[in-house]
C-alpha positions as CSV (number, residue, x, y, z in Angstrom):
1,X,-63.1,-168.5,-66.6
2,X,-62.2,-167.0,-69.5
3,X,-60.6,-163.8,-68.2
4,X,-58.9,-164.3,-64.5
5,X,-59.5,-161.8,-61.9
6,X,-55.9,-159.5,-62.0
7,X,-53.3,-160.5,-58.7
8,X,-50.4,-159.2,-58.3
9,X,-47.8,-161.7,-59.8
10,X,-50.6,-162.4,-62.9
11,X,-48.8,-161.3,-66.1
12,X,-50.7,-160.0,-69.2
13,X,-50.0,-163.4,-71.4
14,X,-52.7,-165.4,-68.9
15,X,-55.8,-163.5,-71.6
16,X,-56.9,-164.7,-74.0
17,X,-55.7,-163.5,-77.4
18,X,-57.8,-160.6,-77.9
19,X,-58.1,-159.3,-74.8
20,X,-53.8,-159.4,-74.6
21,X,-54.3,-157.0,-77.5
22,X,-57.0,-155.1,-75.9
23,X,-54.8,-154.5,-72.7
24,X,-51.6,-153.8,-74.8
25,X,-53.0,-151.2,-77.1
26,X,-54.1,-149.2,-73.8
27,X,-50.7,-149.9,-72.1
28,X,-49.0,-148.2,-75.5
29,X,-51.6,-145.0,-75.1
30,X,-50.9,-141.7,-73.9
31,X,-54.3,-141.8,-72.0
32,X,-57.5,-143.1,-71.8
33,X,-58.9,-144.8,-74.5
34,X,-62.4,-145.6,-75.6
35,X,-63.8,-148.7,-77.6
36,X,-64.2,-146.8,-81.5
37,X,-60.4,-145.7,-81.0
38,X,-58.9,-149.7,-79.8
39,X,-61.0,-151.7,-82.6
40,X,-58.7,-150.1,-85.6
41,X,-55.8,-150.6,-83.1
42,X,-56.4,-154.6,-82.5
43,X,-56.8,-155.1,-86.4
44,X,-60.9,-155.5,-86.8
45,X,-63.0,-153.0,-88.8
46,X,-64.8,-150.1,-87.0
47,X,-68.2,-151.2,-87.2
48,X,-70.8,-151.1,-84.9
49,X,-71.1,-154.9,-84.1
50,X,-67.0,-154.5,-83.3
51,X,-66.9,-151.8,-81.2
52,X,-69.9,-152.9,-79.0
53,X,-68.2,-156.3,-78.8
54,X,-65.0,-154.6,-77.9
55,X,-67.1,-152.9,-75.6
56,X,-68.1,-155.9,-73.6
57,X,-64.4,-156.9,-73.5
58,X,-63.4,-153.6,-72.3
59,X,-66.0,-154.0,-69.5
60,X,-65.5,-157.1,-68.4
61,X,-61.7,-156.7,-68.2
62,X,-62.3,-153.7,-66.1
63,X,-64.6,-156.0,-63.6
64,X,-61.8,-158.3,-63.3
65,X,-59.3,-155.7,-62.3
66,X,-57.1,-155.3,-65.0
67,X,-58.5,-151.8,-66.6
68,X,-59.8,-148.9,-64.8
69,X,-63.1,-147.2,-66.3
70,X,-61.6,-143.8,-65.5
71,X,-65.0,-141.7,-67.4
72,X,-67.7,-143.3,-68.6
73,X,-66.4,-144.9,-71.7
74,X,-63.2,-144.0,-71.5
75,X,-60.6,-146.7,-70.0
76,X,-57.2,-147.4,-68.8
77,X,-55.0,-149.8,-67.2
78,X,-55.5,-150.6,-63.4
79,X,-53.7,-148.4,-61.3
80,X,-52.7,-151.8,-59.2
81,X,-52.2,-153.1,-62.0
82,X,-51.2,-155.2,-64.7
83,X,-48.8,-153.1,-65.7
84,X,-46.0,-154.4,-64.0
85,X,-46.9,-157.6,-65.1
86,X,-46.7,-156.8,-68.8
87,X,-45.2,-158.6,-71.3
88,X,-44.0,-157.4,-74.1
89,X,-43.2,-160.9,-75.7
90,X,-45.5,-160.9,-78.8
């Protein structure tokens, strides 16, 4: 499994490279964030292929428990969640 279901205890440096980043640029925002606004933030270009594939990232990080959806297309870190288990070692 490419992305492990969030426990408490499971730090951020368990993703996968891009999803790290993905988690790390909404740890760093002031609020929700949607997929058009992290793409320039993780270093790709703001095309439409990108941000749909960022997209699918978002989402599946948000089924394993490590982002909230908190509107439609608009997400966040878990409240649980990761957090605390952050790390800021990049």
């Amino acid at each position: 499994m490419t992305v492990p279901p969030w426990r408490e205890g499971l730090v951020v440096a368990v993703l996968p490279d891009v999803y790290r980043d993905i988690v790390e640029v909404i740890a760093d925002a002031p609020g929700p964030l949607q997929a058009k606004q992290i793409v320039p933030r993780i270093g790709l270009d703001a095309t439409t292929a990108k941000i749909e594939g960022t997209r699918v990232k978002l989402k599946r990080l948000v089924e394993r428990g490590w982002l909230d959806e908190d509107a439609p297309g608009r997400f966040a870190l878990a409240r649980r969640g990761p957090g605390a288990g952050r790390s800021d070692s990049r």
